[in-house]
N, C-alpha and C positions, 0 to 999 in steps of 0.2 A: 351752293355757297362755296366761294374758293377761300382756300386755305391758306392759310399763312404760312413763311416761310418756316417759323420755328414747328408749326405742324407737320409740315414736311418735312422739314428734318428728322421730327420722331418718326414718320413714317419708314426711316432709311432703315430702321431696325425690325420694322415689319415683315414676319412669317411668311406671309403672304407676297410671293415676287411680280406679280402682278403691280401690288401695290406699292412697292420700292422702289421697284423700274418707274412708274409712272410717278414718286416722289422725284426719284434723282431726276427725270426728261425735262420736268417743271421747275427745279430749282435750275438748270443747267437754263432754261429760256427765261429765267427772272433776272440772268447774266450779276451785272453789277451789283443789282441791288441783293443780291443772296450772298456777296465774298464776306461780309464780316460775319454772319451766323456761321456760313458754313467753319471758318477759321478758329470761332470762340466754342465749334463742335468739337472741336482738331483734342480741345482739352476736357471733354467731357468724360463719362463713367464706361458710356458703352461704347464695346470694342466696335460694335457692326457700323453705328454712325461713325463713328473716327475713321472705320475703313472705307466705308461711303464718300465721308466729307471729303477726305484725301483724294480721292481717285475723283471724285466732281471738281475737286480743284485743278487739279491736272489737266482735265481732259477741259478747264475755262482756259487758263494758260494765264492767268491773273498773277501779273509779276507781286502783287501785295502778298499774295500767300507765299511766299518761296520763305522767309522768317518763320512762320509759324507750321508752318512743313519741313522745316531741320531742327528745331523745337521737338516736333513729333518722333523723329531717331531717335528720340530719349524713351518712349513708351515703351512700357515694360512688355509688351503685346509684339512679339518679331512680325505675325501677319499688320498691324496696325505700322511698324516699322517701315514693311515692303511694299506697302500700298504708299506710303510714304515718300519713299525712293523712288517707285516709278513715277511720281506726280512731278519729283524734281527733276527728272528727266524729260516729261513733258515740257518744260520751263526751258529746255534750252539753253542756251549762251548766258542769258539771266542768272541763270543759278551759280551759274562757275565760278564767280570771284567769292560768295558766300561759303559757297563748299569748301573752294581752296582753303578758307580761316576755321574750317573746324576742322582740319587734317590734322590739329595737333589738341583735337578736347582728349583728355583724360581717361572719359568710355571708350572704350574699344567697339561699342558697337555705333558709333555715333560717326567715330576714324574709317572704321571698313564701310559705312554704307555711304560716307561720302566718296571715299575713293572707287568702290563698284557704282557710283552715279556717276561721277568723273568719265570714266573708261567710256560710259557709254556717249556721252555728251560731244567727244572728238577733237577736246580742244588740247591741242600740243601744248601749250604754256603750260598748261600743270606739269609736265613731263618731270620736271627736278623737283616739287616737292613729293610727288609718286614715288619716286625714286628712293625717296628718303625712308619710304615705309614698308622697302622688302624688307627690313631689317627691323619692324618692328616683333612685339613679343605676342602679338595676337595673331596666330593660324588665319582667321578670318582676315582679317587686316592685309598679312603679309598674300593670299590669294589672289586678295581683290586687288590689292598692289600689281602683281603680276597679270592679271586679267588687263585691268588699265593700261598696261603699259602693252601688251601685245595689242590693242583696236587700238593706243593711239600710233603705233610703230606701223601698223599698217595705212595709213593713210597718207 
């Protein structure tokens, strides 16, 4: 009997990596029809499916999740954060106009992991708002600023 998406979803928290691996392979081949479970995962209790959901969305490249994957830089979980971050990096050119408008949220951790998503993405346009947050008040923030701005000065 196959199983349903939202079963495999619970499966993503499964002990058993046999069986997670073969949750995430199968939602990853249900493609379209798994983006809104997986996204309504993004805000569930457990950290293992959040950091599952996240990284199966990344690696779909499904421009609908890039909202509810900087949403997720809010999670109180830094691993659920960074799995987060690298999925926006997955996204591409897509994600950069999104990112660029949380450069100025309030969290500091929301500021730093857009801007070390930024860095990695390549795009010179953000160059001046980057710029603007060596001189923020967050270590984190003002690193990532700096990381940013050195990949995109290299290119």
């Amino acid at each position: 009997m196959e199983k349903s998406i939202d079963e495999l979803i619970q499966d993503l928290k499964n002990t058993d990596d046999f069986v997670k691996e073969e949750a995430k392979g199968l939602l990853i081949l249900k493609g379209e029809e798994a983006i809104d479970s997986l996204i309504r995962a993004l805000n569930g209790r457990s950290k293992a499916i959040k950091m599952e959901a996240a990284s199966i969305l990344g690696m779909m490249k499904n421009e609908k999740a890039i909202p509810a994957l900087i949403k997720t830089l809010e999670d109180p979980s830094k691993l659920v954060r960074r799995e987060a971050s690298t999925a926006l990096t997955q996204m591409g050119d897509a994600a950069v106009e999104p990112l660029k408008e949380i450069l100025s949220s309030e969290n500091w951790r929301v500021r730093g992991a857009a801007v070390w998503v930024l860095g990695s993405l390549k795009d010179k346009s953000v160059i001046p708002e980057i710029e603007k947050l060596l001189e923020d008040e967050s270590a984190f923030v003002k690193s990532g600023a700096k990381y940013a701005l050195d990949e995109l000065n290299k290119l």
